[in-house]
N, C-alpha and C positions, 0 to 999 in steps of 0.2 A: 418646531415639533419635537425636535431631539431631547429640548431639555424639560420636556414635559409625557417622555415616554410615548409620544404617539408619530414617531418618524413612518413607522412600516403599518400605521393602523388604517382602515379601508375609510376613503370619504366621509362614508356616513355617520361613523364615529369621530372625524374630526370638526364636522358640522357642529356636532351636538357638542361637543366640549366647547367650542365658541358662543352657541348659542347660552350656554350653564355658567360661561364666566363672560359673557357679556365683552364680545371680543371681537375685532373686525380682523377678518382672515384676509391673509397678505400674501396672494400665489400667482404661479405661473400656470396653473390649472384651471382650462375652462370649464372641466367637470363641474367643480363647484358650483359656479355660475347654474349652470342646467340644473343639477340638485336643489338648488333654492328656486328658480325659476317654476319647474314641475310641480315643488310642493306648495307653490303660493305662499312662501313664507316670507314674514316682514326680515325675520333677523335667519342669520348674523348678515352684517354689511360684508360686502367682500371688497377688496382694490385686485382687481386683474390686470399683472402685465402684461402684456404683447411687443411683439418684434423683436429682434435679434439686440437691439440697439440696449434693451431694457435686460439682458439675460444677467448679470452681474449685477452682487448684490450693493456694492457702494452706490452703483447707476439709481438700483431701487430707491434708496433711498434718498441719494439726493431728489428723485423726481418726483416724490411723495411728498418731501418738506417743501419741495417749493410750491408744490399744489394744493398741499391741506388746508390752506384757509379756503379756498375756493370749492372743497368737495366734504368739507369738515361736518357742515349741516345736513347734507345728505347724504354721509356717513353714520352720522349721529339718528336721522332717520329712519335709516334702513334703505341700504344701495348697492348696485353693482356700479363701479366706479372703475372703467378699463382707460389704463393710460400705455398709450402707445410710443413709439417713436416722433411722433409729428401731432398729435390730437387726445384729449380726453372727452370721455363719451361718459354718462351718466345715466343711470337708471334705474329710478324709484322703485323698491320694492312693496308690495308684492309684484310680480311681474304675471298678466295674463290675466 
């Protein structure tokens, strides 16, 4: 977000810039999740990490490469995709 000027901007402008450039938002914030959830919207995909284990970003990433083929299609979709310490959960958007 820093290098795109929107570090301190409020959720719902970070949504919408993902949604404008066609971008799957990569947080540690479940607000998102709820934000798309509420509004029934297909996009943006989000990947939500969870647990203490996932807090560090080299961790993010390794656990997102080793998972992407397996969440790639339902990223590409439109998904919330929460990877935890021990499990990934998936779910198709819209949600509700």
């Amino acid at each position: 977000m820093r290098d795109i000027n929107l570090k301190s901007a409020p959720d719902p402008v970070i949504l919408s810039h993902a949604v404008q450039d066609q971008r799957v938002l990569i947080t540690l914030d479940t607000d998102f999740g709820t934000l798309v959830a509420h509004a029934h919207a297909t996009v943006p995909s989000i990947v939500l990490f969870r647990g203490e284990f996932t807090r560090r970003a080299e961790r993010q990433a390794a656990l997102l490469l080793a998972n992407l083929d397996a969440v790639a299609d339902d990223l590409s979709e439109g998904a919330i995709v929460v990877i935890g310490n021990d499990r990934i959960r998936v779910r198709r958007l819209p949600i509700g």
